[in-house]
C-alpha positions in Angstrom: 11.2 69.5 -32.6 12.3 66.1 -33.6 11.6 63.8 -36.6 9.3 62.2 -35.0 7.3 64.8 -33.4 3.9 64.0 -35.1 4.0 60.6 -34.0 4.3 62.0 -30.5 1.6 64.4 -31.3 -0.5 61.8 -32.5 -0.6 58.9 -30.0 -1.0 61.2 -26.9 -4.4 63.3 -28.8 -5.4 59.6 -29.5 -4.4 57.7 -26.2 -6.8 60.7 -24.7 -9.4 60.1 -26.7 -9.7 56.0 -26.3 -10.5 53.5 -23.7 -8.0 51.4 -24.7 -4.8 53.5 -25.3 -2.5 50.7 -25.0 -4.3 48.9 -28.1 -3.2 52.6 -29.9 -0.8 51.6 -33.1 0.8 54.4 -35.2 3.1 53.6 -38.3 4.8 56.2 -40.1 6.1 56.5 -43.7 7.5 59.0 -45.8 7.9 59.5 -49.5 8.0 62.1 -51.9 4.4 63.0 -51.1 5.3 63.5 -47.5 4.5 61.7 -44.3 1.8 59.2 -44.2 0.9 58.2 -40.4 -1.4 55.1 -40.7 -3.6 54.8 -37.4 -4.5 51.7 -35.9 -7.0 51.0 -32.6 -9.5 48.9 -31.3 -12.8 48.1 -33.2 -14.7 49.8 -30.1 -12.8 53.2 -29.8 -13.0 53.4 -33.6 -16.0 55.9 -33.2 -14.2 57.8 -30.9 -11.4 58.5 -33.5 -13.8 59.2 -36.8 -16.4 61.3 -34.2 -20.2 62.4 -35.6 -19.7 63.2 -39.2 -16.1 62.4 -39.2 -15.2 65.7 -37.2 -13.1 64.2 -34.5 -11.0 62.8 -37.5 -11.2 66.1 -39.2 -10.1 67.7 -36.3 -6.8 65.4 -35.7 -6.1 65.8 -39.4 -6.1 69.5 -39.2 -3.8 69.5 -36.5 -1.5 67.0 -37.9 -0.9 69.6 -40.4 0.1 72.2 -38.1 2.5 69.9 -36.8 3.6 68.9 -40.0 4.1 73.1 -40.7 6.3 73.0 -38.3 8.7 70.5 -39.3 8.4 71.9 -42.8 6.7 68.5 -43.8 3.2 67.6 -45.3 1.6 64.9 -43.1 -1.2 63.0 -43.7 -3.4 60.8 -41.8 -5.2 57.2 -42.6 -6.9 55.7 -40.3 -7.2 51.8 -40.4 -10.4 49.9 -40.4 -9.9 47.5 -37.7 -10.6 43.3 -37.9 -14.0 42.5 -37.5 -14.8 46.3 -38.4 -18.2 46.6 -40.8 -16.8 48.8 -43.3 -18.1 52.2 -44.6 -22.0 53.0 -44.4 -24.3 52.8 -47.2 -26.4 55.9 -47.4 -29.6 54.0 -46.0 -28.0 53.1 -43.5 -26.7 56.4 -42.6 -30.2 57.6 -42.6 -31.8 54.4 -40.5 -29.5 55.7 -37.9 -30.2 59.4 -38.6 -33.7 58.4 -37.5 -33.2 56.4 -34.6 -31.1 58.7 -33.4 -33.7 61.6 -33.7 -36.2 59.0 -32.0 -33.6 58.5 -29.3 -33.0 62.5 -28.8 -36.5 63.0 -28.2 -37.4 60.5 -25.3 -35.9 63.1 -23.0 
């Protein structure tokens, strides 16, 4: 495999994932803690990418890993807020949207 072979890895999962693939940015760094791949796309395929309970981004992350296994490299994955994004949840706001979206489930 090449060097940059989690880059590769990383924009095509992503690109698959998004509506706007061509607004998919990855930047890559490496240091004596490994590789860092910072993540960039668009405000409204941000949800896509983190997934319910962050398990979309859990998922990538885990794979990154294999990849990184591999190349006998440690990798690591940050994903950027994008502009105009609202920043992390408080926790009642978290739970506002638990319940509306336990109302929402049950208007079958």
């Amino acid at each position: 495999m090449n060097d940059h072979a989690d880059i590769e890895f990383l924009e095509y999962v992503v690109k698959s994932l998004v509506d706007e693939p061509d607004k998919v940015h990855v930047d890559r760094k490496v240091d004596e803690m490994g590789v860092l791949l910072t993540l960039k796309v668009s405000a409204p395929d941000m949800g896509k990418i983190i997934g319910r309970n962050g398990n979309t981004a859990k998922a990538i992350r885990t794979l990154l890993r294999v990849v990184g296994m591999k190349n006998n490299a440690r990798v690591n994955l940050k994903i950027e807020e994008p502009e105009g994004g609202r920043g992390p949840r408080t926790g009642a706001e978290r739970a506002a949207m638990d319940v509306d979206q336990a109302l929402d489930d049950l208007k079958l």
